[in-house]
C-alpha positions as CSV (number, residue, x, y, z in Angstrom):
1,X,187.9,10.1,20.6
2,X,187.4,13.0,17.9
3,X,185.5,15.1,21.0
4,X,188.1,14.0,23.3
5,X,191.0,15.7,21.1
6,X,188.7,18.8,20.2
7,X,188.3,19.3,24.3
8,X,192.0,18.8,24.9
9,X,193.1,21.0,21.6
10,X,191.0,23.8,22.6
11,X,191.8,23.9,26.4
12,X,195.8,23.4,25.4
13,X,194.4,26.3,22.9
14,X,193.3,28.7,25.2
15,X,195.7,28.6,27.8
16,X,198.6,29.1,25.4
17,X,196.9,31.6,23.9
18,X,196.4,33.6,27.2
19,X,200.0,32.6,28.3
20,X,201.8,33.5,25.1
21,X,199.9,37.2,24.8
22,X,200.8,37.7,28.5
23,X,204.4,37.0,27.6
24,X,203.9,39.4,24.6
25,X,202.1,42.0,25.7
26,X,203.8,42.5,29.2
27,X,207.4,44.4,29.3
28,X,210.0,41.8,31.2
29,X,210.3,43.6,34.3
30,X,206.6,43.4,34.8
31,X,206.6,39.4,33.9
32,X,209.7,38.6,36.7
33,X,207.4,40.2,39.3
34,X,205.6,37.8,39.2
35,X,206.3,34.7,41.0
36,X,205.0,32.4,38.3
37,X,207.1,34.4,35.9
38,X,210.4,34.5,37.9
39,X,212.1,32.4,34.9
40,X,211.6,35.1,32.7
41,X,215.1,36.4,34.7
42,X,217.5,34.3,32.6
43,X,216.3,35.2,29.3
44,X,216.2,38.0,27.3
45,X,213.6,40.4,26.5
46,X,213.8,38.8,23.0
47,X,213.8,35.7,23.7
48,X,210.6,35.9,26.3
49,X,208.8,37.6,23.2
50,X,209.7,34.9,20.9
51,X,208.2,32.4,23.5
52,X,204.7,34.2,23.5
53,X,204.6,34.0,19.9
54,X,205.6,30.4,19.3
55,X,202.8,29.9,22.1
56,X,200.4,32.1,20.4
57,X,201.0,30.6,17.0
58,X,200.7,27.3,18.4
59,X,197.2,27.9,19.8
60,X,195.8,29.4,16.9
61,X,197.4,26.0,14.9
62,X,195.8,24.0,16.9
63,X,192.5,25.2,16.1
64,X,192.4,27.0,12.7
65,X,193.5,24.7,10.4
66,X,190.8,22.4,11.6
67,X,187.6,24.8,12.5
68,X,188.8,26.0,8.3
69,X,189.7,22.5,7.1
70,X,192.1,23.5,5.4
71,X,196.1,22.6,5.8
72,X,194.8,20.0,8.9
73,X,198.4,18.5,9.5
74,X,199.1,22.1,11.1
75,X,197.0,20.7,14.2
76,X,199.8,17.9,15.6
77,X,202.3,20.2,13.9
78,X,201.5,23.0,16.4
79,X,200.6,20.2,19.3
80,X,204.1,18.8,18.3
81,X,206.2,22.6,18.8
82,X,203.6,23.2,21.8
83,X,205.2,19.7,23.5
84,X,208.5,21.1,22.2
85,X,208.2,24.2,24.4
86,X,206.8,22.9,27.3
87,X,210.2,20.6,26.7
88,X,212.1,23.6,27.0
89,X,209.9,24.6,30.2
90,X,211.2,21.5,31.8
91,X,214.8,21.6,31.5
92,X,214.2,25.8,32.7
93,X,212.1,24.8,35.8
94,X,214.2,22.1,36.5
95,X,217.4,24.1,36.3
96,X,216.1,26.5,38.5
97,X,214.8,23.6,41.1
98,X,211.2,25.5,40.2
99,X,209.6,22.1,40.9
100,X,206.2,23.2,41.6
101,X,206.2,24.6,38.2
102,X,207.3,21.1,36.7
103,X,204.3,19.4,37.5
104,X,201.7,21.5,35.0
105,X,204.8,21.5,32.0
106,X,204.3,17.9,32.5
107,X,200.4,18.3,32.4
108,X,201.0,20.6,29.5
109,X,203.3,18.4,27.3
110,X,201.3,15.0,28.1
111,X,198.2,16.7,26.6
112,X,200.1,18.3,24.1
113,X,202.0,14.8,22.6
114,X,198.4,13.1,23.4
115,X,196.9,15.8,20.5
116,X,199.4,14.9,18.3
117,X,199.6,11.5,18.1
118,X,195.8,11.5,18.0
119,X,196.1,13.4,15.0
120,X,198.8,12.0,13.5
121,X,198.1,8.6,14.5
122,X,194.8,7.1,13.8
123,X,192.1,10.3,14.7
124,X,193.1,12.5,11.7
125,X,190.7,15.4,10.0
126,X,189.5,13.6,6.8
């Protein structure tokens, strides 16, 4: 189960990563051209940029603490905010009737609470 939660950590891991520095890196009228970004419309500019870093910070938490061993309750800490965003990403899509984009917050926040209560719960770093 250790192996299943290092897969899942660093595949939540990387995508967030990637996702949070496009969101950080990219000015907001180039995000709402894209389709998959058309959400991006109802926030500020701000507010998109504090997105990408919570999703960047909660990437490297997931990974860091543990690779270091140092500070390890940070992993389902940051799994914990990660589900806590994708919460957020939710009630967005779902205001929006975005249900195709739903389905992988679901994904997303399933494999984020499963990290975290494997963490928490009886699969902790020692």
């Amino acid at each position: 189960m250790n192996i299943v939660l290092w897969v899942l950590a660093g595949l939540l891991a990387a995508f967030f990563l990637f996702a949070g520095a496009t969101k950080l890196a990219q000015p907001k009228d180039k995000l709402t051209a894209s389709p998959n970004m058309a959400w991006a419309e109802d926030f500020s500019p701000g507010l998109i940029k504090t997105i990408g870093a919570l999703e960047v910070l909660g990437a490297l938490g997931l990974i860091l603490p543990a690779v270091f061993g140092t500070a390890t309750v940070l992993v389902p800490l940051a799994a914990t905010g990660l589900a806590v965003v994708m919460v957020g990403a939710v009630v967005t899509h779902g205001r929006r009737k975005e249900t195709q984009a739903i389905g992988m917050n679901v994904v997303l926040l399933v494999l984020a609470a499963a990290v975290a209560i494997g963490r928490f719960g009886p699969y902790p770093f020692n």
